[in-house]
C-alpha positions as CSV (number, residue, x, y, z in Angstrom):
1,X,18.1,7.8,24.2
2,X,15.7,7.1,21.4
3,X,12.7,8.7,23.3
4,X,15.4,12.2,24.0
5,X,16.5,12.4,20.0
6,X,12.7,12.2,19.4
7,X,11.6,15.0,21.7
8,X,14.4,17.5,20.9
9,X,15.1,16.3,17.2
10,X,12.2,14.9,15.8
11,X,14.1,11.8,15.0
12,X,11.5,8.9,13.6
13,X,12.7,6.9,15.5
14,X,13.9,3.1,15.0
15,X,13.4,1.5,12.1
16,X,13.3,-2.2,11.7
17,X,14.1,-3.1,8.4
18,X,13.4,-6.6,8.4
19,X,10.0,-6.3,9.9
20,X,9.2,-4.1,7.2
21,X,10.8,-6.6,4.5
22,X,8.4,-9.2,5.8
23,X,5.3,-7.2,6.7
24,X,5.5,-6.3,2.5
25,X,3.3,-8.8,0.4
26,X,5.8,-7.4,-2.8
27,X,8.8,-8.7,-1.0
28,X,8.4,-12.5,-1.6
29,X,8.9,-11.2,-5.3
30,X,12.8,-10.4,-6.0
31,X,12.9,-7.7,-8.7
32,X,10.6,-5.9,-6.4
33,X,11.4,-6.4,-2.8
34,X,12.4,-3.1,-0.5
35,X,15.4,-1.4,-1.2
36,X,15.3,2.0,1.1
37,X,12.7,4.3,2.1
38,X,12.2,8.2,1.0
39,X,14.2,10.4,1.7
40,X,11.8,11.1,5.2
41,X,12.0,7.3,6.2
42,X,8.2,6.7,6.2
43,X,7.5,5.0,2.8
44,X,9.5,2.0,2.2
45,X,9.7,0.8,-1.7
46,X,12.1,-1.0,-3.9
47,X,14.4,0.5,-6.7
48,X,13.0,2.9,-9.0
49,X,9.3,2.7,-7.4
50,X,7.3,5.9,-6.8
51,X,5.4,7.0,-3.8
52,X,2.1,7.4,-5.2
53,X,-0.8,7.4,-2.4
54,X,-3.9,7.8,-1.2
55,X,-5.7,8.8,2.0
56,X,-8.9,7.9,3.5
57,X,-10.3,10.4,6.1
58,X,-11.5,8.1,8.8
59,X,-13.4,11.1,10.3
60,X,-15.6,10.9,7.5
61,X,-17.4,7.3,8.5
62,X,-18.5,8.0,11.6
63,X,-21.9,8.8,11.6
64,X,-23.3,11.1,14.2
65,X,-19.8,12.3,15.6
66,X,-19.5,13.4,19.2
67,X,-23.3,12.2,20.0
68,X,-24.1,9.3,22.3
69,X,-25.5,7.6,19.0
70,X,-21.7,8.0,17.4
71,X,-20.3,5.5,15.6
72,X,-18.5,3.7,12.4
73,X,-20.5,3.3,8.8
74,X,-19.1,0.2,8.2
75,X,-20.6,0.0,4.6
76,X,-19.7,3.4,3.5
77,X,-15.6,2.8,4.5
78,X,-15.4,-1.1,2.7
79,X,-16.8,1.1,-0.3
80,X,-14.6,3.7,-0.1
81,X,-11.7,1.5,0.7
82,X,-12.5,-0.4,-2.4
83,X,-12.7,2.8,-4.5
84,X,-9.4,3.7,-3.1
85,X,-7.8,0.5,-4.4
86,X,-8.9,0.9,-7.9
87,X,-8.6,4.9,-8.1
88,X,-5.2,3.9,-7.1
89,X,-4.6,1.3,-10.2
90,X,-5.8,4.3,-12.2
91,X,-3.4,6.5,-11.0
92,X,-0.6,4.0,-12.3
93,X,-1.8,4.8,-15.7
94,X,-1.8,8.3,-15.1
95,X,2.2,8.4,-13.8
96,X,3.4,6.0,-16.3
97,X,1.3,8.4,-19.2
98,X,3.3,11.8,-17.8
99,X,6.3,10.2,-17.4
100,X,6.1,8.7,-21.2
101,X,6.2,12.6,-21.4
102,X,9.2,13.4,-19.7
103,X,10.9,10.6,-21.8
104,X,10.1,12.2,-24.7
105,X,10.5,15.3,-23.9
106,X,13.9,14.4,-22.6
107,X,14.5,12.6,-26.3
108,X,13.7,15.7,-28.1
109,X,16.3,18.2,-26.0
110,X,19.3,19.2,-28.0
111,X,21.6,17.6,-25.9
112,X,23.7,14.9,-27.1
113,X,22.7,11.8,-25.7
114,X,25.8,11.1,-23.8
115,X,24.2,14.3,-21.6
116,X,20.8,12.9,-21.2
117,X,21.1,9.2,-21.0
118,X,21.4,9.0,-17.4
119,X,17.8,10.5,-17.1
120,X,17.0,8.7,-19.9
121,X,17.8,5.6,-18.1
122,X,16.3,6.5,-14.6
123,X,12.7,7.6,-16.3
124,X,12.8,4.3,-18.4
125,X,13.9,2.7,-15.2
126,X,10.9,3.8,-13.5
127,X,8.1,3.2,-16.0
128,X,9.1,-0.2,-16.1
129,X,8.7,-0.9,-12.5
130,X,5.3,1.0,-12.6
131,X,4.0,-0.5,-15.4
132,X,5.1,-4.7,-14.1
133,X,4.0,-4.1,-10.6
134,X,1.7,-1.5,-10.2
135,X,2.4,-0.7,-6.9
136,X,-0.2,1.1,-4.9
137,X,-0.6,2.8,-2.2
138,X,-3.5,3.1,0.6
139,X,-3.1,5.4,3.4
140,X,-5.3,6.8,6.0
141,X,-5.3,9.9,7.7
142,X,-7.6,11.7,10.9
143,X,-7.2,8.7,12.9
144,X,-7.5,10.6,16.2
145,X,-10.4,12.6,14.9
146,X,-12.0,9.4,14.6
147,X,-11.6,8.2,17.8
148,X,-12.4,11.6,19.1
149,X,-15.6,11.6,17.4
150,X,-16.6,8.0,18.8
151,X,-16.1,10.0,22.4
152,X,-13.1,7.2,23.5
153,X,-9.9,7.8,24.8
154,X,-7.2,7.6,21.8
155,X,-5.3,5.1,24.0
156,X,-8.0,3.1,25.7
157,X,-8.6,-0.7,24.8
158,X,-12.1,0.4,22.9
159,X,-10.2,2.5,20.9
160,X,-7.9,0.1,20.0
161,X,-10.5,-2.3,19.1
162,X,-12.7,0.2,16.6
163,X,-9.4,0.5,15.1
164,X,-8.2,-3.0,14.4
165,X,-12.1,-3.4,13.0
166,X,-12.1,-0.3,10.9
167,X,-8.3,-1.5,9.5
168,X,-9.4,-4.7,8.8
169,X,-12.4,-3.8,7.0
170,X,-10.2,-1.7,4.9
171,X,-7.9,-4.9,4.0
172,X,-10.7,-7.0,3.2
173,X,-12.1,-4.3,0.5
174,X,-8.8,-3.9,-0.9
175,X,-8.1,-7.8,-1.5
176,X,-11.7,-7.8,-2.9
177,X,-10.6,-5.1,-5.2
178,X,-7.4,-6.6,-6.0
179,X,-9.1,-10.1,-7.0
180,X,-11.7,-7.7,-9.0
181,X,-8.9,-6.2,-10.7
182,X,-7.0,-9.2,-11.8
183,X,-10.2,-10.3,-13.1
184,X,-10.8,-7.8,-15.6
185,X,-8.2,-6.1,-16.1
186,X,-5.3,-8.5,-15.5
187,X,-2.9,-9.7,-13.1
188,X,0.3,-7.2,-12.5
189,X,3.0,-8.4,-15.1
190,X,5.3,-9.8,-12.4
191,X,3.0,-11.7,-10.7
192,X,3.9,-15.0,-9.5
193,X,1.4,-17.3,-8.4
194,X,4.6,-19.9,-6.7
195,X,5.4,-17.2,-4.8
196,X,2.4,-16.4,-2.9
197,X,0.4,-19.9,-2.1
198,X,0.7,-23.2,-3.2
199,X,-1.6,-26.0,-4.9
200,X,-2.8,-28.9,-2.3
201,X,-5.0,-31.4,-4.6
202,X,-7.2,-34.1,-3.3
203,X,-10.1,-36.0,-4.6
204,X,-12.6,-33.3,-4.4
205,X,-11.0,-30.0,-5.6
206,X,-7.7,-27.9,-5.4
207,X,-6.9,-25.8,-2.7
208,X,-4.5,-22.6,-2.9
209,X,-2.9,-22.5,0.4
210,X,-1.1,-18.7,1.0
211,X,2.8,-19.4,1.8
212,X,3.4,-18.6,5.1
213,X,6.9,-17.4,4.9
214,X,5.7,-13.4,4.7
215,X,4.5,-11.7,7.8
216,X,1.8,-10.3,5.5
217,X,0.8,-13.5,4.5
218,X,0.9,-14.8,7.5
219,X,-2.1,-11.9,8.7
220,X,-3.9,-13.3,6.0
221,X,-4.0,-16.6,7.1
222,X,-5.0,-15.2,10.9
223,X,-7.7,-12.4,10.1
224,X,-9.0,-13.9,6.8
């Protein structure tokens, strides 16, 4: 039935909510856990979030496409990846400035503010939650081209392999990023370090252990 609605609808498809809920690292964090999705299903986010994301063309690391010598610039994608993460902090900035716009803009209407204090409230709303958590988000796109241009088979076991390697070199620039960015610029206002790892003393030094109650976390603790 699922497979049917799919061909002749274009139904997404099923949608497990709480493998979402704990596959998201913002989810151990209440005020921010998932809520709903878009309105087209695909980008899951909590109340008053905004989709705001950014793709990496996966075509564009692979050096020598469609030649026997084909194959991934592993350098060149952890330094894009990383430069995705922190373009994407930027563009927090950028939102929260226009919508410090609209908010004023919306102040300065003629309306009485019985009229406009429901946008008022939703535009306040979401600044908030842009400016605490700082959500961002890191897409890709052209992942067929990819494998196309590494001459595999988009479903064959190499395939699969060059894209659990390219997808975890992408993770591990963003969490370098992420630690960068704490560093000098701060730690989102939300954050919580209790609710991502806990302390483990001994006689030597302290250890942060990551909580392993998240799915996310949990793929941490495996791949990292």
């Amino acid at each position: 039935e699922i497979i049917n609605n799919a061909w002749e609808n274009a139904e997404p498809g099923v949608f497990f909510w709480n493998r979402v809920v704990n596959y998201d690292p913002c989810s151990v964090y209440p005020q921010y856990q998932i809520d709903g999705t878009n309105a087209c299903g695909e980008q899951p986010m909590c109340v008053y979030d905004t989709c705001r994301l950014i793709l990496l063309n996966l075509f564009s690391f692979v050096d020598d496409p469609f030649t026997e010598k084909a194959k991934i610039n592993e350098k060149l994608l952890y330094e894009y990846a990383y430069e995705q993460m922190r373009l994407g902090d930027d563009l927090v900035d950028l939102e929260v400035e226009y919508i410090d716009r609209i908010i004023k803009k919306i102040k300065s209407d003629p309306e009485p503010i019985e009229e406009k204090q429901i946008d008022l409230d939703l535009w306040k709303n979401v600044s908030k939650i842009a400016k605490e958590g700082r959500r961002v988000g890191c897409g890709i796109t052209a992942l067929g081209d990819m494998i196309a241009a590494l001459n595999l088979k988009y479903d064959s076991e190499e395939a699969l392999e060059i894209v659990e390697k390219v997808m975890s070199i992408k993770m591990r620039a963003e969490l370098d990023c992420t630690i960068d960015l704490a560093i000098l610029r701060g730690t989102f206002t939300g954050w919580d370090k209790n609710l991502e790892f806990e302390q483990h003393f001994n006689d030597f030094q302290t250890d942060f252990v990551l909580k392993g109650e998240n799915d996310f976390f949990l793929t941490l603790k495996k791949e990292f």
